[in-house]
Structures are given as structure tokens and as C-alpha cells.
C-alpha positions in Angstrom: 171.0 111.5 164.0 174.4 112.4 165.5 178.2 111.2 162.9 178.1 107.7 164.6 174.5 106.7 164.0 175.1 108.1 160.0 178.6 105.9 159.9 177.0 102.7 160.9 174.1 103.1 158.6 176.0 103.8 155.8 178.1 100.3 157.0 174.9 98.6 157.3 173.9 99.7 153.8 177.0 98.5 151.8 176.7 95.3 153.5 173.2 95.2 152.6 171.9 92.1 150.6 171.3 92.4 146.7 168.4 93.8 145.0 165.2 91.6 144.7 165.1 88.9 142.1 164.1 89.7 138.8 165.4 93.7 138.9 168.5 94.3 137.6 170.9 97.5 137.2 169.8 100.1 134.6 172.6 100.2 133.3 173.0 96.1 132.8 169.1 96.4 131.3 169.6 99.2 128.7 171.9 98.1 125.9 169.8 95.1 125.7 166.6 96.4 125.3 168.0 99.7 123.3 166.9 102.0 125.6 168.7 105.1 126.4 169.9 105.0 130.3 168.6 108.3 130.5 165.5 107.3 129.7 165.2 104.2 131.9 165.7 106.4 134.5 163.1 108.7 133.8 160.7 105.9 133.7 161.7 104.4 137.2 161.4 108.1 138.5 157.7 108.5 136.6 156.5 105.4 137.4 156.3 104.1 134.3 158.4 100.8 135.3 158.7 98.9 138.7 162.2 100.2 140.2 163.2 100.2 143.0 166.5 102.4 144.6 169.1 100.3 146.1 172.4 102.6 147.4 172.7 105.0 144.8 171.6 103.0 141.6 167.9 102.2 140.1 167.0 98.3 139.7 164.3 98.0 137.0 162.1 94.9 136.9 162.9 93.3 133.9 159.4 92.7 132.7 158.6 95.9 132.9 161.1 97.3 130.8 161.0 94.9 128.3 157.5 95.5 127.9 157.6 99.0 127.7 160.5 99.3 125.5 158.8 97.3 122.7 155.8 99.0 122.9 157.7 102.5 123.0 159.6 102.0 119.9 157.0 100.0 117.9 154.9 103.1 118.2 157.4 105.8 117.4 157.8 103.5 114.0 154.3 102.6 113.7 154.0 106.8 113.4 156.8 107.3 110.9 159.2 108.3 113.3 163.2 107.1 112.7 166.4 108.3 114.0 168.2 111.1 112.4 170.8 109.2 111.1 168.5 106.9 109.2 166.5 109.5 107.6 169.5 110.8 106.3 170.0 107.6 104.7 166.4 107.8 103.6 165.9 110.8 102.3 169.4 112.6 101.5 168.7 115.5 104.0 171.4 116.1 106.5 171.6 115.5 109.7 172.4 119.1 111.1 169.6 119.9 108.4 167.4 117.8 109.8 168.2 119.0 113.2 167.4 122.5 112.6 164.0 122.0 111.1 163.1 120.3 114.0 164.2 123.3 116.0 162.1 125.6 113.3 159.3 123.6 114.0 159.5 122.5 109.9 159.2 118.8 111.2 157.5 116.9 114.2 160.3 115.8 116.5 160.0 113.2 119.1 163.2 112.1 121.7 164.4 108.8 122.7 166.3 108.7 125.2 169.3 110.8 124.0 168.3 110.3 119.9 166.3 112.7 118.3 163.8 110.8 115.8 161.7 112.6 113.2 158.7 111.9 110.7 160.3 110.2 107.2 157.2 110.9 105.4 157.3 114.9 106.9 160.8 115.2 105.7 160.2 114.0 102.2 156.9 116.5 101.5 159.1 119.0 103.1 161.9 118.3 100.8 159.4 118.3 97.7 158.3 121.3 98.4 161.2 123.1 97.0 160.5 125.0 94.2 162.1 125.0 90.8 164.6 128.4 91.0 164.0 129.0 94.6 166.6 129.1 97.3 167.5 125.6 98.8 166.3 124.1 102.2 169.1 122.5 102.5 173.0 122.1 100.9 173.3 118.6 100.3 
């Protein structure tokens, strides 16, 4: 494909009619279905979602994500699971805390896009287990 052929197709492409109906920009679908773009975009890549590429940007089919974003959080609460931030509020534990017993492998981590979300019920036995006289887990 010789410079010309690439130039025109690159002009066709911008002047390209919009994506199908019912897919719309990751990036317009995310905030409303709280969903991580990051993640969205790992799904259209897995499969996990109907996307389809258009220029440079994923277009997810609304459905889909919908769908999948429901049944993706419900079952990280349905397990325990919560964002850092909220277990803090929870429990008492700190964030950075929190952080590095998931690294230790203390707690079960799971991610969400960007968010980090650990077990409430893990951090709490965890937190119990401290010991009258012994050094702390944690500084709160």
C-alpha cells in the first residue's frame, strides 16, 4: 500500500459514518454504570462485552455492559468485598494499612477497575486477632 492509498483511507475513515446504534463510547458508558474505563476496556478486548473498534475508540453495546456491570459488583458485595476507602470507615483500619496486607497476602484482594476492594469480614478477624501486649498491626 504505497503514502497515497494510506492518505485516502485514513480520509475515508474520518468521514466514516457513526458507530452502530445502541454502542456508545467507553468513555460516555463508564461513569454511568461505575465502571472503571480501564476495565471496560479489558472486557471489549476479552470478549466479555459486544464492542466493536471504530477509529481509535471502543463502542460497547449498552446492554452488555449494563448487564455485566451489575452482575460484577453485586458479586464482589455478595462476597464481602468493599472498596478500601469504605472499610476504612468500617473497620478503623487504614487505608495504606489495608493496602499492605493485601500486598502481604494478610487479606483476600480483588481489583475493580483501578479500586482495590478487600473482604470486611477478613479485615475485622484480622484486626481481632491482636493480642493484648503484643506489637500493633496497625497505628491507627
Amino acid at each position: 500500500m504505497n503514502e497515497t492509498t494510506k492518505t485516502h483511507a485514513r480520509r475515508q475513515e474520518r468521514q466514516s459514518p457513526v458507530p452502530p446504534e445502541g454502542y456508545l463510547p467507553l468513555r460516555e458508558i463508564a461513569p454511568h454504570v461505575s465502571v472503571d474505563p480501564s476495565t471496560l476496556a479489558r472486557w471489549a478486548q476479552e470478549g466479555h462485552v459486544r464492542a466493536k473498534k471504530f477509529r481509535v475508540n471502543w463502542y460497547i453495546a449498552v446492554e452488555d455492559v449494563q448487564h455485566l456491570a451489575d452482575r460484577d459488583l453485586s458479586t464482589l458485595r455478595a462476597n464481602g468485598f468493599r472498596p478500601l476507602r469504605e472499610v476504612e470507615a468500617l473497620t478503623g483500619v487504614p487505608r495504606n494499612t489495608l493496602s499492605r496486607w493485601a500486598r502481604d497476602g494478610r487479606i483476600e484482594a480483588r481489583k475493580d477497575g483501578p479500586r482495590w476492594q478487600v473482604n470486611v469480614e477478613e479485615v475485622r478477624s484480622l484486626s481481632k486477632t491482636l493480642a493484648p501486649g503484643s506489637p500493633p498491626l496497625y497505628e491507627p
